[in-house]
C-alpha positions as CSV (number, residue, x, y, z in Angstrom):
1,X,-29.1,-36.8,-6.4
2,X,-28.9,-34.9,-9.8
3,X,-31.3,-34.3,-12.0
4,X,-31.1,-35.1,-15.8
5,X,-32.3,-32.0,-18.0
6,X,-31.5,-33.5,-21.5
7,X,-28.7,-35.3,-23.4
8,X,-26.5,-33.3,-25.7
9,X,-24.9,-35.0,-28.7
10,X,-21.5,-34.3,-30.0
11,X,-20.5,-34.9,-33.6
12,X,-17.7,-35.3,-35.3
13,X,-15.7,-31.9,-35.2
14,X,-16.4,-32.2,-31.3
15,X,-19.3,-29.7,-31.1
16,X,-22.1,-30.7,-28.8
17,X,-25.5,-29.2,-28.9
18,X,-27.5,-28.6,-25.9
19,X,-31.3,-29.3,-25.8
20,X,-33.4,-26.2,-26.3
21,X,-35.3,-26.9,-22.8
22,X,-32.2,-27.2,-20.9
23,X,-31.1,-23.4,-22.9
24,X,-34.1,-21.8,-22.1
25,X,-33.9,-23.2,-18.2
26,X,-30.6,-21.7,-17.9
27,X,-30.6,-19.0,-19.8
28,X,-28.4,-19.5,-21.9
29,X,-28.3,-17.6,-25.6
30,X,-26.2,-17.6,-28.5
31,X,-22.4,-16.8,-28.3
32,X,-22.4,-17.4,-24.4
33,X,-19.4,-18.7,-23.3
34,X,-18.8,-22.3,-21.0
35,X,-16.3,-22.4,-18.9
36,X,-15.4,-26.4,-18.6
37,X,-14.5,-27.7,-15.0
38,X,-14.2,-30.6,-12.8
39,X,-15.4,-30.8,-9.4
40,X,-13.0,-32.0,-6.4
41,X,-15.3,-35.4,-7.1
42,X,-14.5,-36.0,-10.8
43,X,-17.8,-34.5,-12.2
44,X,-17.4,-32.4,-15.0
45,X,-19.3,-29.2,-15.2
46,X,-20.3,-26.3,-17.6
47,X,-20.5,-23.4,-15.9
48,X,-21.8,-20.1,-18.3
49,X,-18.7,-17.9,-17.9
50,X,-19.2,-13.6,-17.5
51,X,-15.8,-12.4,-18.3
52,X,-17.0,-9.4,-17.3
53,X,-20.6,-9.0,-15.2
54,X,-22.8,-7.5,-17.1
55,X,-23.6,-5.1,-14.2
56,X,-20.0,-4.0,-14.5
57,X,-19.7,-3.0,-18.3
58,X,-19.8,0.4,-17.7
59,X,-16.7,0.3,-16.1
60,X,-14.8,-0.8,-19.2
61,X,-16.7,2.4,-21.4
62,X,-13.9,4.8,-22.7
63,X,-15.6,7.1,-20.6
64,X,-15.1,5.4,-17.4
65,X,-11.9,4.2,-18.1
66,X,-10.7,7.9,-18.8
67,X,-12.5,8.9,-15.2
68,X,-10.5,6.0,-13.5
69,X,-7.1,6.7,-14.4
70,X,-7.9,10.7,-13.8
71,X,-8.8,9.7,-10.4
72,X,-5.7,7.2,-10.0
73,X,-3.5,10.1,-11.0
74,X,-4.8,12.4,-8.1
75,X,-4.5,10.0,-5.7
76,X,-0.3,9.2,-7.4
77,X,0.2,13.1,-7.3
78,X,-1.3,13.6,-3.2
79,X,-4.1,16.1,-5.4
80,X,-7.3,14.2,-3.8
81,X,-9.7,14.9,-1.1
82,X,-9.0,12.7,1.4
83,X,-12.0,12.3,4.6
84,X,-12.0,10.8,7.9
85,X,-15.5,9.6,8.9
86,X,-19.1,9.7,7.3
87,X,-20.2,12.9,8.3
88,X,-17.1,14.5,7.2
89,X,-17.1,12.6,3.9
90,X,-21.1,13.7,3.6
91,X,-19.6,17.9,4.2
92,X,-17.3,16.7,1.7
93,X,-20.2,15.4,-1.2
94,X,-22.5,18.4,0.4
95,X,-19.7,21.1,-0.9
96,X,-19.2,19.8,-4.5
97,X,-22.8,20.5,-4.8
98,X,-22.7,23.9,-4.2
99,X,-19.7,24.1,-7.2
């Protein structure tokens, strides 16, 4: 059986406002994003929405993105390392460290 965590009230330009209790329950803080769904049973939902994880930001840093496409490129052109196995892979890791 669900639990009710608050009522939200929507005004007249269709914006609703969620209860403080229920934001601070779920985490939620300003500028997050809900994604809007319904369930196979007709439920609708609001599910916080993470584009991107926040665990996996880094991956989108110009930085990153310059390291990704340097590696794609080796592996276009037949120029990277390829191993078989984990202890030839670890020889591998071992002999950049020496560099």
């Amino acid at each position: 059986m669900a639990k009710l965590l608050g009522v939200a009230t929507m005004d007249s330009k269709g914006r609703a406002a969620i209860p403080q209790s229920v934001r601070r329950e779920l985490g939620l803080v300003d500028g997050v994003q809900l994604l809007i769904e319904r369930t196979d049973d007709g439920r609708i939902e609001l599910v916080p929405a993470e584009l991107i994880p926040r665990d996996q930001l880094y991956m989108y840093s110009p930085d990153m993105r310059e390291r990704l496409e340097r590696a794609e490129r080796s592996f276009a052109d037949g120029t990277a390392t390829r191993t078989n196995g984990e202890d030839e892979t670890q020889a591998f890791l071992d002999s950049l460290k020496s560099r």
